[in-house]
C-alpha positions in Angstrom: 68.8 129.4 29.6 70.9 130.6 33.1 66.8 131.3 34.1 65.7 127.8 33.2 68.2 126.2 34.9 67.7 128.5 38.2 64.1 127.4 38.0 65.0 123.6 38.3 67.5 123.8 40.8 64.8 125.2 42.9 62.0 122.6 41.6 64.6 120.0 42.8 66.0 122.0 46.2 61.7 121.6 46.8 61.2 118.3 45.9 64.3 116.8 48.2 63.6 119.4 51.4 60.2 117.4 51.0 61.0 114.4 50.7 63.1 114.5 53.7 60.5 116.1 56.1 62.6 119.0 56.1 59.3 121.6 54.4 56.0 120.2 55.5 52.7 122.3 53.8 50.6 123.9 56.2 47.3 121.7 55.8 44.4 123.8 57.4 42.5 121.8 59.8 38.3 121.8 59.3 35.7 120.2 61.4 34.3 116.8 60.7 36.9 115.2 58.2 39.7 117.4 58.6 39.9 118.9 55.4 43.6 119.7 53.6 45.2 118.2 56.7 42.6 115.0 57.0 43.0 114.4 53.5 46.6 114.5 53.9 46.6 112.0 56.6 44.4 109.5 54.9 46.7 110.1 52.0 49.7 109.3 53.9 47.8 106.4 55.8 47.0 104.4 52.4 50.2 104.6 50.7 52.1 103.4 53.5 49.7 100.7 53.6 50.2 100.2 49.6 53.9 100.5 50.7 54.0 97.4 52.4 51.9 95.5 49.8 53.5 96.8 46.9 57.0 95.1 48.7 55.2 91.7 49.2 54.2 91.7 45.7 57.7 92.3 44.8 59.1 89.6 47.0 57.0 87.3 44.8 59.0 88.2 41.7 61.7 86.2 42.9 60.0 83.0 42.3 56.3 84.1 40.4 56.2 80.3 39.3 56.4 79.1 42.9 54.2 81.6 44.5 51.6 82.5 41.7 48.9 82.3 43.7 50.5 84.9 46.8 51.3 86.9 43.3 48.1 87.5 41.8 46.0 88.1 45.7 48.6 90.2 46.4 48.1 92.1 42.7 44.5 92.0 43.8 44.6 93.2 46.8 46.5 96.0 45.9 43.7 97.1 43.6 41.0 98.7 45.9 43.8 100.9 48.4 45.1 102.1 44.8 41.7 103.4 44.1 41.8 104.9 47.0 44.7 106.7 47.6 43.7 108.2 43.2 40.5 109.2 44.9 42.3 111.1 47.9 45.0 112.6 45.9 42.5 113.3 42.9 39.7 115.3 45.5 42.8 117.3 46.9 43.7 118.3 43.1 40.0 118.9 42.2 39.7 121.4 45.3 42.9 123.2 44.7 42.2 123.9 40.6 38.2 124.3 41.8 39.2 127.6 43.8 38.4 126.1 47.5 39.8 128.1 49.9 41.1 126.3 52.4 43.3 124.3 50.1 44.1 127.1 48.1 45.9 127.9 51.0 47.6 124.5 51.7 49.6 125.0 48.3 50.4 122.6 45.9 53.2 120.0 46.2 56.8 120.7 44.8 56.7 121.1 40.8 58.7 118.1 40.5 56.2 115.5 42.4 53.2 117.7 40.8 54.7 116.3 37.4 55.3 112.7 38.8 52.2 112.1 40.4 49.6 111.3 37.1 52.4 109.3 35.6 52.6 107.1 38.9 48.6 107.2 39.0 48.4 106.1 35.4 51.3 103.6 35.0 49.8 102.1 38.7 45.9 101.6 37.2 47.4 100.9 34.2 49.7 97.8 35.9 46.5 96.6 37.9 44.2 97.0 35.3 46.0 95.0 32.6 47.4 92.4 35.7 43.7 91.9 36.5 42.9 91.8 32.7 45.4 88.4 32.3 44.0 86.7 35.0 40.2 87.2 33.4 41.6 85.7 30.1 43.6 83.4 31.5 46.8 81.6 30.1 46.4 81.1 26.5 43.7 84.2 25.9 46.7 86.8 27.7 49.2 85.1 25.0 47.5 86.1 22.1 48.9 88.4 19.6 47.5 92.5 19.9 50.0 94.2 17.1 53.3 93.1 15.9 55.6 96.3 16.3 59.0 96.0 13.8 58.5 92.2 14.0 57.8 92.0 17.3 54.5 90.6 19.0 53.1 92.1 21.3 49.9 90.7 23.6 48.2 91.6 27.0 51.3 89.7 28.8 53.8 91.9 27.6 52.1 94.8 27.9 51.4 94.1 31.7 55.4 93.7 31.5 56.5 96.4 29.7 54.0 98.3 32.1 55.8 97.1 35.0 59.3 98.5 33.8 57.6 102.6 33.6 55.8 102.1 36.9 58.7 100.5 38.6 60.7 103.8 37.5 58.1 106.1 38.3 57.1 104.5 41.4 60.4 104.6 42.6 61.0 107.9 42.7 57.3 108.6 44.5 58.0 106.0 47.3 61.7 107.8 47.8 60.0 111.3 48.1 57.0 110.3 50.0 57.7 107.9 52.4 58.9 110.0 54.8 56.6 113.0 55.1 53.8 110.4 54.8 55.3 108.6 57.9 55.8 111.5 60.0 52.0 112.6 59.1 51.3 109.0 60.1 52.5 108.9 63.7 51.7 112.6 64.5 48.7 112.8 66.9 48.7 116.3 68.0 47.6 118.3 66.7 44.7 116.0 66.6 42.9 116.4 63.5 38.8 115.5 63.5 37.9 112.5 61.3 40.2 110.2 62.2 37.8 107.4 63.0 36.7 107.9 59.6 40.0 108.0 57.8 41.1 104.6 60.1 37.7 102.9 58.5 38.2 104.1 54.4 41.6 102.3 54.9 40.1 99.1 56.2 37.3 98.9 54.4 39.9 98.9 51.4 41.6 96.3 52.9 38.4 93.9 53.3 37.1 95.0 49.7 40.8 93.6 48.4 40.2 90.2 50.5 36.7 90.0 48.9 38.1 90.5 45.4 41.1 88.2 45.9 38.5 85.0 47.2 36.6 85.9 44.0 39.5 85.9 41.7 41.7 83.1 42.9 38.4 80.8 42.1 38.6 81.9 38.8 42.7 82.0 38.0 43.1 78.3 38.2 44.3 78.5 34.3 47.2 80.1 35.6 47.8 78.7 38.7 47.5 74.7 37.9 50.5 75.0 35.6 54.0 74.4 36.9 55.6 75.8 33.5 53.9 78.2 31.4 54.4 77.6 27.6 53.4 79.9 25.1 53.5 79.3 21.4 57.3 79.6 21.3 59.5 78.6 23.6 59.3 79.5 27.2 57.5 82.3 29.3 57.6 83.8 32.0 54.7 83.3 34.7 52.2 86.2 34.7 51.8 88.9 37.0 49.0 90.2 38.2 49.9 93.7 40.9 53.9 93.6 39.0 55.5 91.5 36.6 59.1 91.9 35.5 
């Protein structure tokens, strides 16, 4: 017992020296993209950039009847930098488990984030995939009854909303550990890591993917955003959400 608990005090004595810059891993630098330490960069680069849209999207809770439409582009356009930042994160893991030397010797992150991460990469997809889901059915198709649980119904709406509650937990606690190593890799330019160009275009090319999708969606969401107060079959309900709902 006395072991166990030795063994989490140092999980979490990791996970905090972390996630206030105080332990950085040593990322070996490679030609061309950078390797461990380009990946990290790009990494850091697209969740900051997540960061700030993940906030917007939450400012648009405070009123998601009023600004519906600034709610679901902003759900959208959080969509292709998510995708991106699972694809960074999940070629890092791939390397590591694969054997690849040069990650290998980069290390793993703290135990504790190791365990958080696929929760905050599920419950994220999971929370854009089901928000984009509700604006393809629209209104009264997101309303309709999946399973009743203990009397209970439950549909897509709820689920995106029930989502919303494990993300927001999980999330939480990945934006409080990463923010600032992922801000100090940000602004460090020495030393000066090759692929940077590169890195600089994967995150704008995210970007412009997200506008593209958000023209293409809000053409198609008019069911949601033409009504001032959203009635389901009983009683009243809240507006949909389409990055976060709460």
């Amino acid at each position: 017992m006395r072991q166990h608990a030795a063994s989490l005090d140092v999980f979490v004595r990791q996970a905090v020296a972390t996630a206030l810059g105080r332990e950085h891993r040593a990322d070996p630098v490679l030609p061309a993209t950078g390797g461990p330490s380009g990946n990290a960069r790009l990494t850091a680069w697209t969740g900051l950039f997540l960061l700030v849209l993940f906030i917007a999207e939450l400012v648009t809770l405070l009123d998601v009847r009023g600004l519906i439409s600034w709610h679901l582009a902003v759900g959208v356009l959080l969509v292709p930098p998510a995708l991106l930042k699972t694809a960074t994160t999940g070629w890092r893991i791939v390397r590591y488990y694969a054997g690849n030397g040069p990650y290998r010797s980069a290390g793993p992150p703290p135990m504790v984030l190791r365990v958080l991460g696929p929760l905050v990469v599920l419950t994220t997809l999971a929370l854009l995939g089901t928000g984009v889901s509700l604006v393809v059915m629209g209104d009264v198709g997101s309303r309709r009854t999946i399973v009743t649980v203990l009397g209970q119904r439950v549909d897509w709406l709820s689920l995106h909303q029930g989502g919303f509650v494990v993300w927001a937990v999980a999330t939480g606690l990945h934006v409080l550990a990463r923010t600032v190593p992922a801000w100090q890799l940000a602004r460090t330019s020495t030393p000066r890591v090759p692929g940077r160009r590169k890195r600089g275009l994967a995150v704008l090319a995210s970007g412009v993917l997200g506008l593209a999708c958000v023209a293409v969606v809000l053409q198609h969401s008019g069911g949601w955003r033409d009504h001032s107060d959203f009635r389901p079959e009983r009683g009243r309900h809240a507006a949909p959400a389409t990055g976060s709902a709460g």
